[in-house]
C-alpha positions in Angstrom: -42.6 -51.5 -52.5 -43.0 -51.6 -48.7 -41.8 -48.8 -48.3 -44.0 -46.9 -51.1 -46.9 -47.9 -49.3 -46.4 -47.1 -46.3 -46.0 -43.3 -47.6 -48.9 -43.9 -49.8 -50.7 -44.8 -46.4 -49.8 -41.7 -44.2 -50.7 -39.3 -47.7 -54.3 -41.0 -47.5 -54.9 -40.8 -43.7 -56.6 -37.4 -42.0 -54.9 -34.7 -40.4 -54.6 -34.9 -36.6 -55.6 -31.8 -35.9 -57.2 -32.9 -32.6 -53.9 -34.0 -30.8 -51.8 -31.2 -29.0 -48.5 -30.7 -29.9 -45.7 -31.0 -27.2 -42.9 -28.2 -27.9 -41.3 -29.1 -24.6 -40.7 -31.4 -22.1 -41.0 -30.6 -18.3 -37.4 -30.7 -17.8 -37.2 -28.4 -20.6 -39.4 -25.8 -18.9 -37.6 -26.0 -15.7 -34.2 -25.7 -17.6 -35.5 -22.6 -19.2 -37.3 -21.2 -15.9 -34.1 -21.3 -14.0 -32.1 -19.9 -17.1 -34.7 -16.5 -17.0 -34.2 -15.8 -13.0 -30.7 -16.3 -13.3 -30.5 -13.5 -16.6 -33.1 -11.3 -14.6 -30.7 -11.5 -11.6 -27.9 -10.6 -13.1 -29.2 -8.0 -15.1 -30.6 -6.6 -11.6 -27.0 -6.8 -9.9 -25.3 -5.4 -12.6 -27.5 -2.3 -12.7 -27.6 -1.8 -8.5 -24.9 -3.7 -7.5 -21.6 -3.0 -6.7 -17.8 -4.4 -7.3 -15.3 -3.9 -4.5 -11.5 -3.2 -6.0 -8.2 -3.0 -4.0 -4.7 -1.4 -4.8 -1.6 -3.2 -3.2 1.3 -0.9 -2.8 4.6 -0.9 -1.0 5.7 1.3 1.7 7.3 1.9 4.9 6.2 3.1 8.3 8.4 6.2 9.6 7.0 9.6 10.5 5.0 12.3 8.9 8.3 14.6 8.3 10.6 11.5 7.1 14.6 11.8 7.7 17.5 13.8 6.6 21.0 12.6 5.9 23.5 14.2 7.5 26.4 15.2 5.4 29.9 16.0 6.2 30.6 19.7 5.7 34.6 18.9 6.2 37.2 16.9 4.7 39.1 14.9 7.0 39.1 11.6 9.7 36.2 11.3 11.8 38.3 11.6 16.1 34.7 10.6 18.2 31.3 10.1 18.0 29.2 12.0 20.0 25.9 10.1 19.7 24.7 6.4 19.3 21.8 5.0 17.0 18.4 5.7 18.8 19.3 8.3 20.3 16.7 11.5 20.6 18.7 14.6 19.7 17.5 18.3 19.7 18.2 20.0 16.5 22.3 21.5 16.5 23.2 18.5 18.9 26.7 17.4 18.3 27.2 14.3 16.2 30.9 13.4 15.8 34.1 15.7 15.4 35.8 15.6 11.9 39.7 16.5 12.2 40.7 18.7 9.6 44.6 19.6 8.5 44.0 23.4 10.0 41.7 21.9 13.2 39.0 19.9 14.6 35.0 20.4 13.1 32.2 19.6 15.4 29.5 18.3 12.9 25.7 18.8 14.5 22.5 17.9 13.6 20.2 19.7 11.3 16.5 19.6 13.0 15.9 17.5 16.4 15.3 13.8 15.5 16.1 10.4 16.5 19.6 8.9 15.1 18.7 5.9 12.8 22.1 5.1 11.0 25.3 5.9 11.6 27.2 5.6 8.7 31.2 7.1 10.0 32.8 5.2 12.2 36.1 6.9 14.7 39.0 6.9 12.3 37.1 6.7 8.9 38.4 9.1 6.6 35.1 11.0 5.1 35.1 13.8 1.7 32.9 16.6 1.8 29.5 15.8 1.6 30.4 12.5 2.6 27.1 11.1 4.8 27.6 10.5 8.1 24.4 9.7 9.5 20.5 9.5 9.1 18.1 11.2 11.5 14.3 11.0 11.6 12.9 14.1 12.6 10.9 13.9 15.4 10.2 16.4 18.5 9.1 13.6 21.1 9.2 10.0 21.3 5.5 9.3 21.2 5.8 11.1 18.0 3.3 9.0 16.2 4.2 6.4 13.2 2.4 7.3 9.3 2.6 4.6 6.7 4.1 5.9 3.1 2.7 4.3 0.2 4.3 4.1 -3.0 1.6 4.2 -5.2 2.0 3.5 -9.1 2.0 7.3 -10.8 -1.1 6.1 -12.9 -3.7 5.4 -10.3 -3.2 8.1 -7.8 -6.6 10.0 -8.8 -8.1 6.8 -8.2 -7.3 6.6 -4.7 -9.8 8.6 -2.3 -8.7 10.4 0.9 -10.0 7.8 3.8 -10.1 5.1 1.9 -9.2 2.0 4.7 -5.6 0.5 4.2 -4.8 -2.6 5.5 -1.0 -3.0 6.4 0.6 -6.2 6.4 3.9 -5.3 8.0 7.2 -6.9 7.4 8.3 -7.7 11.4 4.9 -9.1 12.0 3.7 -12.7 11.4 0.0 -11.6 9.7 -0.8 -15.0 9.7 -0.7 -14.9 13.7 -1.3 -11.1 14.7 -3.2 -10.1 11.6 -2.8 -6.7 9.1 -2.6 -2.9 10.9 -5.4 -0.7 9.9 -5.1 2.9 8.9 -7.4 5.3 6.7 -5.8 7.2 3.5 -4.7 11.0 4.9 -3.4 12.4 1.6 -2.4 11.7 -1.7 0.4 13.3 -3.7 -0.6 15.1 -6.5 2.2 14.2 -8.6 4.7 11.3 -9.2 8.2 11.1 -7.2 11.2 10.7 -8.7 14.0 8.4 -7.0 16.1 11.3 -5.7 12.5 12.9 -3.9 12.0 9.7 -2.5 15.4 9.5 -1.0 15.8 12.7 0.4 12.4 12.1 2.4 13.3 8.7 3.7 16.9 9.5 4.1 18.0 6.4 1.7 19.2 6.4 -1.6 18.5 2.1 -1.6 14.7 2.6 -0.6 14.4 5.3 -3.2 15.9 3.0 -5.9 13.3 0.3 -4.3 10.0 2.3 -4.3 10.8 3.6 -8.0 12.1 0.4 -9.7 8.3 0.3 -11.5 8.5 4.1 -12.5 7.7 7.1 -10.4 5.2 6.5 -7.7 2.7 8.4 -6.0 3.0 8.7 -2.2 0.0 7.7 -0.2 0.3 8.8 3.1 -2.1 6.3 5.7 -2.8 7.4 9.0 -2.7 4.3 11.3 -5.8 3.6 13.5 -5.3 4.1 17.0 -6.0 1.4 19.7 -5.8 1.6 23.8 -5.9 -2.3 24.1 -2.6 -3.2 21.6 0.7 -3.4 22.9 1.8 -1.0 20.0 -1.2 1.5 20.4 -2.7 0.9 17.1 -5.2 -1.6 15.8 -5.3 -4.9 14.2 -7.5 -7.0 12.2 -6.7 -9.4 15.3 -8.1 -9.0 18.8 -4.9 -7.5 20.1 -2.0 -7.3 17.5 1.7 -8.2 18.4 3.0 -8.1 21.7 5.7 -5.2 21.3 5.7 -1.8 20.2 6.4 -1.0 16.0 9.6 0.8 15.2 9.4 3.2 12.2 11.7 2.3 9.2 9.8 -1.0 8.7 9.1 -2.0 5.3 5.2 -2.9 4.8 3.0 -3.7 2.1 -0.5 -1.5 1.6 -3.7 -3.0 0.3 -5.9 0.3 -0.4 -9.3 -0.6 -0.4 -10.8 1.5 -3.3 -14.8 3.3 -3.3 -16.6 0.3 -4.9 -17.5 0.5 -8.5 -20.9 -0.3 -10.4 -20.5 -2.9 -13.2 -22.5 -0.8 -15.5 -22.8 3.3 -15.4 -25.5 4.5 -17.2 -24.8 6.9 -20.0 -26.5 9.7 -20.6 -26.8 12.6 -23.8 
């Protein structure tokens, strides 16, 4: 019955028309304050702003003509070899001598270059076609060093010519000397097989490497030039390594790609 009249009480009083109503508390208000900037800043970002996106490739430095393998044209054991590895040649330079049953075959290079494996030694017995040695072809020593990227086939229309490439390079501690810098100079236009990439870097392993995800695109990055590095191009780090790069040295590309809005507006 206590309770009854209690109800019976609160029927029978007036309306309290006269006291304001409290929807929300000042913590309340402040809560949904910050919530509004914080929508009405992102909403401005993602209209103007921008997202930065990179593309991490693998590659090797080596110059902008590649290799060649030189290739026995003889059957027969391999009596000298004429050159060593590192050696600048000039294009028909004798290589080795192959002795043949009827006489002796003087094998030369194709194109001038500089010797980077010899794979016959002086009595190995080599087939026809059998490779002998790889060459880089270059005219002058100075020649100067390109990066190839092997891009997957998918994103090469994404990559822009001069986008900036940061190189971490596989004889270099990054962590002390920092990444090479180079600028994107072209972009293959379509995907390499295994046996292209091969017969450009002059080795059948690096081909079977670069196209173990499918057939790539080759990015070729120009490398920044520096006077104050030891190796003549630049570094994220003041001055780079102390020593000069060699070409044939495996790297890995980060391709820094145009940046990209969140939203694009689409119109009819």
């Amino acid at each position: 019955m206590q309770f009854r009249q209690k109800a019976l009480s609160k029927l029978q009083s007036p309306e309290e028309l006269d006291v304001p109503v409290r929807f929300a508390r000042p913590q309340g208000r402040l809560v949904l304050a910050v919530t509004a900037v914080v929508m009405a800043a992102a909403c401005f970002w993602a209209v103007t702003g921008s997202v930065a996106s990179e593309l991490s490739a693998p590659g090797i430095l080596t110059h902008a003509e590649g290799s060649y393998v030189l290739q026995s044209p003889v059957a027969g054991q391999v009596t000298a070899v004429l050159s060593k590895e590192g050696e600048l040649l000039p294009g028909g330079a004798p290589l080795l001598t192959v002795r043949t049953e009827q006489r002796t075959e003087t094998v030369r290079t194709v194109a001038a270059g500089r010797v980077t494996a010899l794979l016959a030694k002086i009595g190995a017995v080599v087939a026809t076609g059998a490779d002998l040695a790889t060459v880089e072809r270059i005219d002058r020593p100075d020649d100067p060093l390109v990066a190839v990227l092997y891009a997957p086939g998918g994103n090469g229309s994404t990559i822009p010519v001069g986008s900036p490439v940061d190189l971490t390079v596989q004889s270099v501690p990054a962590q002390q000397f920092g990444v090479l810098r180079g600028h994107v100079l072209a972009v293959g236009r379509v995907p390499e097989t295994r046996q292209q990439i091969a017969g450009f870097l002059g080795d059948s392993q690096l081909g079977e490497q670069f196209s173990a995800q499918g057939q790539p695109v080759a990015v070729v990055v120009q490398l920044d030039k520096s006077a104050g590095t030891k190796s003549g191009y630049a570094w994220s780090s003041a001055s780079g390594p102390p020593y000069a790069i060699g070409s044939t040295t495996l790297v890995s590309g980060a391709i820094h790609l145009a940046a990209q809005h969140p939203i694009d507006w689409v119109l009819p």
